[in-house]
C-alpha positions in Angstrom: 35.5 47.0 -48.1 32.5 47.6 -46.2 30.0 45.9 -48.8 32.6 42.9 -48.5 32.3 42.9 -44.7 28.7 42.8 -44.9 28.9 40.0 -47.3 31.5 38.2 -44.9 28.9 38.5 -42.5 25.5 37.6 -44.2 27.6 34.3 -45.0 28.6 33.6 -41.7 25.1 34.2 -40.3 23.8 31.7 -43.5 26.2 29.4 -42.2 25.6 29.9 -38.6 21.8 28.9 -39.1 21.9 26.4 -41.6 24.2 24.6 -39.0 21.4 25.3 -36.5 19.0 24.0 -38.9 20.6 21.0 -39.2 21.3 20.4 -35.8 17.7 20.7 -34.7 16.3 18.6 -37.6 18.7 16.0 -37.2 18.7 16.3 -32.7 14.3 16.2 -33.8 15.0 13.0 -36.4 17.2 11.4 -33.6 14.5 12.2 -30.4 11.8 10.9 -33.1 13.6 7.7 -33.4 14.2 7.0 -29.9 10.8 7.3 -29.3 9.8 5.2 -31.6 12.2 2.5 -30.8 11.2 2.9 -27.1 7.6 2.5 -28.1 8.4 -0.3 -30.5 10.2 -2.0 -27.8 7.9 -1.5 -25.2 4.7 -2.5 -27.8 6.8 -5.8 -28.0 7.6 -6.2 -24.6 3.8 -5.8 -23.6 2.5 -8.5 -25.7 1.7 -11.8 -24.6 2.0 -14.8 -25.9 -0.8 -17.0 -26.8 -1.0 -20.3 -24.1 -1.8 -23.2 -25.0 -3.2 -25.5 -21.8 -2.9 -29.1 -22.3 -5.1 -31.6 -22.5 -4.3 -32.8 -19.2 -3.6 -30.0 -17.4 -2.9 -29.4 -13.5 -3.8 -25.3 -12.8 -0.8 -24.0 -10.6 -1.8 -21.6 -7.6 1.1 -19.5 -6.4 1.2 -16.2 -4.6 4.1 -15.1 -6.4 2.2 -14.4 -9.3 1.7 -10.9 -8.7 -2.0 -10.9 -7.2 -3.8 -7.7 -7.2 -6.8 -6.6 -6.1 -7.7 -3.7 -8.6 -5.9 -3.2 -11.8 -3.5 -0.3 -12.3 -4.8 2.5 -14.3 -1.2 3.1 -15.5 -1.2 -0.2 -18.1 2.7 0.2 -18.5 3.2 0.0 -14.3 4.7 -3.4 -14.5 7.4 -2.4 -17.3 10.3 -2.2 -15.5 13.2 0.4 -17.4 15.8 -1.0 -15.2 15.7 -3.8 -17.0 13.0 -3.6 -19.8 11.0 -6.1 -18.8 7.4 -6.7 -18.5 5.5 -7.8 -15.2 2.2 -9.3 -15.3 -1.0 -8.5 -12.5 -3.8 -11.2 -11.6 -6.4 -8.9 -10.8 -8.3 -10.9 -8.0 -11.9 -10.7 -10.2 -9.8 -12.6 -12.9 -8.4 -15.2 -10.5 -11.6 -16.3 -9.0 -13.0 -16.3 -12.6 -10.4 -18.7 -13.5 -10.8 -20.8 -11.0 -14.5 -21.1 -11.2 -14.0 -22.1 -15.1 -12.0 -24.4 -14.3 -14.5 -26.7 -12.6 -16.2 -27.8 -16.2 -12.7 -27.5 -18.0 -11.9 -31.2 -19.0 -8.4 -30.2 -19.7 -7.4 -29.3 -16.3 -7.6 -32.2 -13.5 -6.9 -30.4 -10.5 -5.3 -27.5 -8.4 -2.0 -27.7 -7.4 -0.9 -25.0 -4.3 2.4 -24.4 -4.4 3.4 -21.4 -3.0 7.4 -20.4 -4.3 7.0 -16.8 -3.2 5.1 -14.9 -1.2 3.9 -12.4 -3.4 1.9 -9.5 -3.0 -1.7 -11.2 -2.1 -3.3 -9.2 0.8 -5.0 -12.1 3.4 -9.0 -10.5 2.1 -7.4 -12.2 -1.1 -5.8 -14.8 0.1 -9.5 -15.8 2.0 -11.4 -15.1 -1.8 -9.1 -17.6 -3.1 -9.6 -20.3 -0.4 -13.0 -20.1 -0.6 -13.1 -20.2 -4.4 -10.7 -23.6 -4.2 -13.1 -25.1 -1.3 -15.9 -24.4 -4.2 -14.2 -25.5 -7.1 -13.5 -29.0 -5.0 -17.5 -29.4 -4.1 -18.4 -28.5 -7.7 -15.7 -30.4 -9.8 -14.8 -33.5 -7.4 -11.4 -32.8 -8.7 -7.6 -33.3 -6.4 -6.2 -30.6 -4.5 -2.9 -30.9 -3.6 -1.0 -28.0 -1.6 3.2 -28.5 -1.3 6.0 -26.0 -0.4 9.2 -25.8 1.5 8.4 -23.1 3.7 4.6 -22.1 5.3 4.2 -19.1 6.8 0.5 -18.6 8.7 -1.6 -17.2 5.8 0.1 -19.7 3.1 -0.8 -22.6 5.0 -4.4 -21.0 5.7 -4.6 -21.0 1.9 -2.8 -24.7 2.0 -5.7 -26.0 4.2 -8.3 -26.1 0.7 -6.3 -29.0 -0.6 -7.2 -32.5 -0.2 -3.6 -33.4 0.8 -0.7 -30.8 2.0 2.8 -32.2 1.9 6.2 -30.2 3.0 9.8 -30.4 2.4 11.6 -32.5 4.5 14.2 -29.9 5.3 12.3 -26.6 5.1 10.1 -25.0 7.9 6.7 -24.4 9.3 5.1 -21.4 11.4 3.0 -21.7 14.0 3.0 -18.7 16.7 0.0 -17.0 16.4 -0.9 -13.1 15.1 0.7 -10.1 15.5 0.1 -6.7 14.3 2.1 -3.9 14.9 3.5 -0.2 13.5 6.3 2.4 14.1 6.3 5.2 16.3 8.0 8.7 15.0 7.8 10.9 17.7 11.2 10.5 18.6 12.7 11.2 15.6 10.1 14.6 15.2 11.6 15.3 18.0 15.3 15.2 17.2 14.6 17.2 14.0 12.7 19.7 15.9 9.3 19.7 14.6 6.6 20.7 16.5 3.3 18.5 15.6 -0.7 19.9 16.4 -3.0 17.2 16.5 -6.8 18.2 15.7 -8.6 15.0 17.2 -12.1 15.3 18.1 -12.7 14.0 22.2 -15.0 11.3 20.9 -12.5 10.2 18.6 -10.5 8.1 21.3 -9.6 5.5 18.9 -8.7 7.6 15.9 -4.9 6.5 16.0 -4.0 7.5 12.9 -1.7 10.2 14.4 -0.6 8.6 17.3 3.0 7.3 15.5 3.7 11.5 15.6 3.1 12.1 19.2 3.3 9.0 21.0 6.0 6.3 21.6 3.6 3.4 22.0 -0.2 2.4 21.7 -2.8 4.2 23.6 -4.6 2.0 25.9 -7.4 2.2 23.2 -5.7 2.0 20.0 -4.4 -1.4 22.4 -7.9 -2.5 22.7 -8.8 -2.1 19.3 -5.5 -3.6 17.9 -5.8 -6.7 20.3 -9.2 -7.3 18.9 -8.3 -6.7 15.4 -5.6 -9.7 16.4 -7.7 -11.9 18.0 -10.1 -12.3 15.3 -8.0 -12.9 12.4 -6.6 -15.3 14.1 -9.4 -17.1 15.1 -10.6 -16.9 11.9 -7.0 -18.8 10.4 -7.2 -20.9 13.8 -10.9 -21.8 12.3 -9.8 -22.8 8.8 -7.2 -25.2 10.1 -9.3 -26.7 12.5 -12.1 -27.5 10.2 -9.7 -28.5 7.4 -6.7 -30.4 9.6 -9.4 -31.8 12.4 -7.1 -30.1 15.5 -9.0 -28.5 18.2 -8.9 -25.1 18.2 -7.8 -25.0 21.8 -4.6 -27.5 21.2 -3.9 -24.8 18.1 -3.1 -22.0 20.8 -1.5 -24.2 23.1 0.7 -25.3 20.1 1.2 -22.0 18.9 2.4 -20.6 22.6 4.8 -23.4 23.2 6.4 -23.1 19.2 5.7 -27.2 19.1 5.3 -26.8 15.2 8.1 -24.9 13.4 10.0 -28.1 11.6 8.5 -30.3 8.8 8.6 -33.4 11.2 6.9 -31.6 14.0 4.0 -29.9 11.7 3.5 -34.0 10.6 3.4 -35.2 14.3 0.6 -32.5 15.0 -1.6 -33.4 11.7 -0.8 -29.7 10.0 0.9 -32.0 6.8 0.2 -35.1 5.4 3.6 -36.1 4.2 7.2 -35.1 4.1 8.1 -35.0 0.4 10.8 -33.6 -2.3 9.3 -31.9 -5.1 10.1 -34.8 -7.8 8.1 -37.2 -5.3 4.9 -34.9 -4.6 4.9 -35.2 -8.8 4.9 -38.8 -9.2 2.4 -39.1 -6.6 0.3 -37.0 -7.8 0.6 -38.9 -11.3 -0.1 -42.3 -9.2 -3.0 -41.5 -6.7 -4.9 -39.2 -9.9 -3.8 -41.7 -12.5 -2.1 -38.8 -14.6 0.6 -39.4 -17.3 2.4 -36.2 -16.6 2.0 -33.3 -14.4 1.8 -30.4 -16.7 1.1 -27.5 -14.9 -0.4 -23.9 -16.1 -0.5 -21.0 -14.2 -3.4 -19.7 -12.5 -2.5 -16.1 -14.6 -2.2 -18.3 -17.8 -4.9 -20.3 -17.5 -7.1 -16.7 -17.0 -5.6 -15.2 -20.1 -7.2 -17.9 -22.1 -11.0 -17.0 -21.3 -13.0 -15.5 -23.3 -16.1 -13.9 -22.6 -19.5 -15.7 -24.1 -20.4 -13.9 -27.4 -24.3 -15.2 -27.0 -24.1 -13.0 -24.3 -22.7 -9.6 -25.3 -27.0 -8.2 -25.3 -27.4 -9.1 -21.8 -27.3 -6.3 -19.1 -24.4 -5.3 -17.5 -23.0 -5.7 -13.9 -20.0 -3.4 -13.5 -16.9 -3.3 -11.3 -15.6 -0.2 -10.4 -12.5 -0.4 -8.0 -11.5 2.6 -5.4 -8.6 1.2 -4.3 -5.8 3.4 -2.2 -5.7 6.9 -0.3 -8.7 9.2 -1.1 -7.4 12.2 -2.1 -8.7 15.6 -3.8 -8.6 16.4 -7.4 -7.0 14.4 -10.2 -4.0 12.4 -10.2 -2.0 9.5 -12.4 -1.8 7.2 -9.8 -3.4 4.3 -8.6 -5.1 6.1 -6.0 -8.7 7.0 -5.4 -9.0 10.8 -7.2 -12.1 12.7 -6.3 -12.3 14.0 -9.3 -11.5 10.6 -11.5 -13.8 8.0 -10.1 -16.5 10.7 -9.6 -16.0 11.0 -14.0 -16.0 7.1 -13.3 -18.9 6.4 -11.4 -21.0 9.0 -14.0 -20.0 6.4 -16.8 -21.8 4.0 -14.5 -24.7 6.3 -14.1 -25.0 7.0 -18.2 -24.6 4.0 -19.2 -28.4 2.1 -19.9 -26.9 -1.0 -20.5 -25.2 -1.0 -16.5 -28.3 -2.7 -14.3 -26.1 -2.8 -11.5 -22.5 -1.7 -10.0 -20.4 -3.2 -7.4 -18.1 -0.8 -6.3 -14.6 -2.6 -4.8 -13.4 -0.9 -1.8 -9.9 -1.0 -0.4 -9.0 2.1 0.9 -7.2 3.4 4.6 -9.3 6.9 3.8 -7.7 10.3 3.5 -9.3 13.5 2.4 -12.6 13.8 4.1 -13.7 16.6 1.1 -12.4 14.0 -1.3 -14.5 11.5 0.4 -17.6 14.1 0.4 -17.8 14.6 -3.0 -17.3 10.6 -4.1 -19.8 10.0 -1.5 -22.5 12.6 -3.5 -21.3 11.1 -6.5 -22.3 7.5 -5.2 -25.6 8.8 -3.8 -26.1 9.7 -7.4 -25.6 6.5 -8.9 -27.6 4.5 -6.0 -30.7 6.7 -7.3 -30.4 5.2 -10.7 -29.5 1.7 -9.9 -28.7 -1.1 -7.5 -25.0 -0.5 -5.7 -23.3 -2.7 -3.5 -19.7 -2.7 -2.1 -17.2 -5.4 -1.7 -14.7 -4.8 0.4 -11.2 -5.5 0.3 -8.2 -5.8 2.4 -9.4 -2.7 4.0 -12.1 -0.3 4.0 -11.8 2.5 6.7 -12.5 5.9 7.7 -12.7 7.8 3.9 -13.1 4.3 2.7 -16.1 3.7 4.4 -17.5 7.3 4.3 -17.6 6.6 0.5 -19.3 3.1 1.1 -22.3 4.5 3.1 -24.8 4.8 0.7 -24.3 1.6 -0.6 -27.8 -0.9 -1.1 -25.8 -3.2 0.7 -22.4 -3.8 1.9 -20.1 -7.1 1.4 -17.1 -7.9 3.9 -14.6 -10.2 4.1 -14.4 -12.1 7.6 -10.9 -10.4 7.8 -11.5 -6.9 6.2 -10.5 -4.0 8.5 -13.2 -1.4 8.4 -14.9 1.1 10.2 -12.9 3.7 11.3 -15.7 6.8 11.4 -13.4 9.3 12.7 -11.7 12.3 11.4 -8.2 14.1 12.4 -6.2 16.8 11.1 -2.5 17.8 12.1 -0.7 21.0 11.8 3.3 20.5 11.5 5.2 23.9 12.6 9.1 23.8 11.2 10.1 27.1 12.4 12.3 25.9 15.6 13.8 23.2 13.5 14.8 25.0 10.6 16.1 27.6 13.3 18.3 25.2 15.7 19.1 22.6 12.7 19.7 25.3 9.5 20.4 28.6 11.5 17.2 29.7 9.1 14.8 32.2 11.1 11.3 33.4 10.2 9.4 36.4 10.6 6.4 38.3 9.0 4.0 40.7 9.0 0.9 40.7 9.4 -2.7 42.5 9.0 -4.7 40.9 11.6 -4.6 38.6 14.7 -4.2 35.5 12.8 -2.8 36.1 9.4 0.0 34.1 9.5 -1.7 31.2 11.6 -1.4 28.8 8.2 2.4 29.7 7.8 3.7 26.0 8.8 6.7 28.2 10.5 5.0 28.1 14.3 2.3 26.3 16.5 -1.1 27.5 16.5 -2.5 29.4 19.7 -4.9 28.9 21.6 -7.8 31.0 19.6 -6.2 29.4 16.1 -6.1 25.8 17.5 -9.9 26.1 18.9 -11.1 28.1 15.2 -9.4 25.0 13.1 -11.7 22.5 15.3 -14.8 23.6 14.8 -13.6 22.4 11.3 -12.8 19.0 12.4 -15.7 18.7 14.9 -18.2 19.7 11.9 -16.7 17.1 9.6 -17.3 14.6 12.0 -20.5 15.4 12.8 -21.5 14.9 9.1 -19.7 11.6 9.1 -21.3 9.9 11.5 -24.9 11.6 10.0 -24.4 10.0 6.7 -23.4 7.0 8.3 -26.8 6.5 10.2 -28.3 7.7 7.1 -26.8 5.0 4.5 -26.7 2.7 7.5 -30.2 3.2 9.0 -29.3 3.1 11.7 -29.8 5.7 15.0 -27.2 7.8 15.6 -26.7 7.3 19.3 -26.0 3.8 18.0 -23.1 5.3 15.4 -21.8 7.4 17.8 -21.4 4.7 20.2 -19.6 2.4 16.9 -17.3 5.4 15.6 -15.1 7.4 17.5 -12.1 6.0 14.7 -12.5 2.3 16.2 -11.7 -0.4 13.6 -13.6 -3.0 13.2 -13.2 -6.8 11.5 -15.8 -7.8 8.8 -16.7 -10.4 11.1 -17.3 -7.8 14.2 -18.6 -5.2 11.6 -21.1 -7.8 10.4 -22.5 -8.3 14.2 -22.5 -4.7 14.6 -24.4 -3.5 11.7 -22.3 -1.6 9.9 -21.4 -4.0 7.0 -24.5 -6.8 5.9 -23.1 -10.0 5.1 -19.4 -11.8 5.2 -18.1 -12.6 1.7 -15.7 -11.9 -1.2 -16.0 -10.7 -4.9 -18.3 -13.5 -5.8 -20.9 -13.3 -3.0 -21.2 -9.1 -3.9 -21.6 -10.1 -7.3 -24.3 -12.3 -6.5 -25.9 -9.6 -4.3 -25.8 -6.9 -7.1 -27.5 -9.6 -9.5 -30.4 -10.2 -7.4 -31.1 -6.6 -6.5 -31.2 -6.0 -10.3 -33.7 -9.0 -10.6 -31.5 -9.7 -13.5 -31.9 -13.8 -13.0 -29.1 -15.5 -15.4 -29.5 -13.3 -18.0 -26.5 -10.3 -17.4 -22.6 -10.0 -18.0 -20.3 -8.4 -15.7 -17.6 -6.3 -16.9 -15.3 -4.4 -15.1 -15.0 -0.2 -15.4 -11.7 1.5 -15.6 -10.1 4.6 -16.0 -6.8 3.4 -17.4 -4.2 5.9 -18.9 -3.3 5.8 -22.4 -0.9 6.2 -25.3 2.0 9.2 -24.4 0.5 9.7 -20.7 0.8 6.7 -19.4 4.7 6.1 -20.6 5.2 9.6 -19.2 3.7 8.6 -15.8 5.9 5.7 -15.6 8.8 7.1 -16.3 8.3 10.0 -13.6 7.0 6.9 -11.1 9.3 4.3 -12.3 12.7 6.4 -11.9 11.6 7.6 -8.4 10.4 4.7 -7.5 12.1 1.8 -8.5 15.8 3.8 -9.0 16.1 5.5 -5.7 14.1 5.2 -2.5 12.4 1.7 -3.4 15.3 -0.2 -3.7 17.0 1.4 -0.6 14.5 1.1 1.7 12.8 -2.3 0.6 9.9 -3.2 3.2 9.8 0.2 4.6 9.5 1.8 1.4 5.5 2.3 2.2 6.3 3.7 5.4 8.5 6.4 4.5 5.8 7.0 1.6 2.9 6.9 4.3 5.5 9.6 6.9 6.2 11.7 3.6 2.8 12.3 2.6 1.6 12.4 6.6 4.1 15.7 7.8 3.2 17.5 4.5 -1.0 16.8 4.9 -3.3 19.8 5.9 -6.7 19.9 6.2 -9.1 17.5 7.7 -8.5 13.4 7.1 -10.8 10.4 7.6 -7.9 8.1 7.8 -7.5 4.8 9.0 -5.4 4.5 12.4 -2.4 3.3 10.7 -1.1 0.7 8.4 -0.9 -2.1 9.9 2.0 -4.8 9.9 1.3 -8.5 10.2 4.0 -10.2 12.4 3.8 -13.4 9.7 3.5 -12.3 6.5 
């Protein structure tokens, strides 16, 4: 009986695993082939189609297309799982490329500015791409024609290239002049019961970038810088309009203070449009006044997907694009963010590379770590000593983002870039007393010394802890402002008196010295070619550090489901700033961070 129970069981067992077998080969073959199919699909999804522009051809501008001005490193971050479907980015390089080849295309006739959506175009981009229609007009002698329902500020500043800028009859028109604003968190710290330490150094009186977590409003000079920051962009889009539209600048403000222009019939009355029209009749005029048989419009991201690059050219040296775009921050990282440790392995390509006579380095970038920004800013040294670099910044290029621009040979602005910034901060959150009075959670420890448990997060730091951290902070800014004078030559009484955190316009930043020349893209392009002596004979090319293959699904699916599943679509506008509060209450350590974010009242 007992060799028959043994049997019994050595079956059982056989059974037991072979089932087991089974089920993991076949749970394996069934993983394998959703995988595959996922990849399949996705493979398909991310293929484009080949366009075919027409012989007479009218190249479509709109801000809806998804204007960027870096490309993702994550190629799969427009695949959207939702609903499996496949955005596409205009990287700002490949915009103004298109439009500049479109000046000797015979196929395309003119520009056409309509502007369905408002995208997500920063105004640096929106200025790049005025200025590259205003040049594609004086090169080509080709129409321009700008038409939409609704202009907000910055879409009609982009509007004002075109030869002729008509409006619905029933939409609307803005005209009230700039605002920039943020939100304020202290009160809400406060109701949780969090007790914030600000590390500001004394001279840094307009480093705000913490104000939001201790203050209710402005500080009289965050005020002073902010008002500035407002009054120049607008006078640069007040500028524009009055160059382009004729209006004096002066009857622009009173019109703007008095809302005289927010209807279709009172923006013709002041000159802002030329015409009230429907969409059918903008179309047949533009077929009558440019003698065209049709109106067959291709997409400015269309129109770029058809250039190819000039093969009698492939010897020629290289000038490379390398972008540092978003928060500095230490280490490695999957994101589109500015890694110390990525674009450091990024900027070495640059610096092995023979071929590379030049770089251009693309800055837009609020800042963050200030070691992160140290040891891009060494890396960048590095490269400067091998060849020519120059920056062109974006949208924004403050506090880390211009630490790491210092050394540049030379520095390119756009008349609305926000930079400067040469201030550090740090900020110490303590949750004991809210996890106390909220949670009924206490803390306490022991310790070996004084100070052992002065990094705990759980209480505020003393006086002896809180005056040891800021010789930390102090010394950080110290070196900032040094290498600034350094890459700047310029004395440092003369930094000290242009840091202290304040943000600066490119236009101010220009008249101060701490940027060289106003221009986009193009113009540091231009620079970088000169300082190589490379005449006509170079290529430019852009260098990335994109993801591939099985990481970069992975890092979409871990962004992608956070993202676009849960807080994204709940929070909409504010999504950034409860991303920008997250990352803020959880930061140690020293920052060279931009005051804050900043809203525009008319976007």
């Amino acid at each position: 009986m007992e060799e028959i129970r043994k049997r019994e069981r050595h079956l059982s067992f056989g059974k037991v695993f072979l089932a087991s077998l089974l089920a993991v080969v076949a749970g394996s073959v069934v993983s394998g082939l959703f995988w595959l199919g996922l990849f399949s699909s996705i493979s398909s999804l991310m293929q484009s189609e080949t366009v075919a522009v027409p012989e007479e051809a009218v190249l479509h501008i709109d801000l809806a297309e998804n204007l960027v001005d870096a490309p993702s490193r994550n190629p799969m971050s427009q695949l959207d799982f939702a609903t499996m479907s496949v955005g596409r980015q205009l990287t700002l390089y490949n915009a103004l490329r298109a439009i500049e080849a479109a000046q000797s295309d015979d196929r395309i006739k003119g520009i056409y500015i309509n502007l369905a959506g408002a995208g997500t175009a920063e105004v640096a981009a929106i200025e790049e791409l005025r200025q590259a229609i205003l040049d594609f007009k004086a090169a080509s002698g080709k129409f321009v024609v700008a038409y939409n329902s609704v202009y907000s500020q910055w879409g009609y500043y982009l509007a004002t290239a075109a030869d002729r800028i008509y409006i619905e009859p029933e939409g609307s028109f803005e005209w009230a002049g700039m605002s920039m604003s943020t939100l304020f968190f202290k009160g809400l710290i406060d109701k949780l019961g969090v007790e914030m330490t600000i590390l500001r150094p004394t001279a840094c009186k307009y480093k705000s970038a913490v104000e939001p977590f201790f203050r209710t409003d402005m500080s009289p000079e965050n005020r002073e810088q902010t008002q500035a920051l407002a009054d120049n962009m607008w006078g640069v889009l007040k500028a524009a309009v009055s160059e382009a539209r004729g209006i004096d600048t002066a009857e622009l403000d009173r019109l703007a203070d008095n809302l005289e222009v927010m209807l279709p019939q009172e923006a013709l009355e002041h000159k802002f449009v030329d015409s009230l029209m429907y969409v059918d009749q903008v179309v047949e005029t533009m077929k009558t006044d440019y003698d065209l048989s049709d109106v067959e419009l291709v997409s400015l991201g269309d129109y770029a997907s058809t250039l190819t690059f000039d093969v009698d050219n492939l010897t020629a040296p290289k000038v490379a694009i390398v972008y540092a775009g978003g928060m500095v921050l230490d280490g490695s990282g999957p994101d589109d963010n500015i890694y110390s440790e990525d674009f450091s392995q990024t900027l070495q390509k640059a610096i092995d590379d023979d071929d590379i006579a030049a770089v251009v380095v693309r800055v837009n970038s609020p800042g963050g770590s200030a070691l992160a920004a140290d040891i891009i800013w060494r890396q960048m040294e590095l490269l400067r000593d091998k060849k020519p670099v120059i920056i062109s910044m974006g949208q924004t290029a403050a506090s880390g983002g211009y630490y790491i621009s210092a050394p540049a040979d030379a520095i390119v602005a756009d008349r609305t870039t926000l930079t400067g910034s040469i201030g550090v901060y740090g900020q110490l959150p303590a949750f004991g007393k809210a996890l106390e009075q909220k949670l009924g959670i206490t803390y306490d420890a022991v310790t070996t010394n004084s100070h052992s448990d002065a990094a705990s997060g759980m209480k505020p730091l003393n006086d002896a802890e809180y005056a040891a951290v800021m010789r930390g902070v102090d010394r950080v800014y110290a070196r900032f402002t040094a290498l600034v004078a350094e890459g700047r030559n310029l004395p440092i009484e003369k930094v000290l008196d242009l840091a202290g955190g304040r943000v600066w316009t490119g236009v101010e930043a220009q008249q101060v010295g701490l940027v060289d020349t106003c221009g986009g893209l193009k113009a540091a392009l231009a620079v970088a070619i000169d300082k190589a002596g490379l005449g006509d004979n170079y290529r430019i090319v852009e260098l990335t550090d994109e993801m591939t293959g099985l990481m970069a699904v992975l890092s979409s699916l871990n962004v992608k489901v956070r993202e676009q599943i849960t807080a994204r679509n709940e929070l909409g506008d504010l999504y950034d700033e409860y991303r920008r509060v997250e990352s803020m209450i959880g930061r140690r350590g020293v920052y060279a961070m931009m005051p804050y974010v900043f809203r525009f009242g008319d976007r």
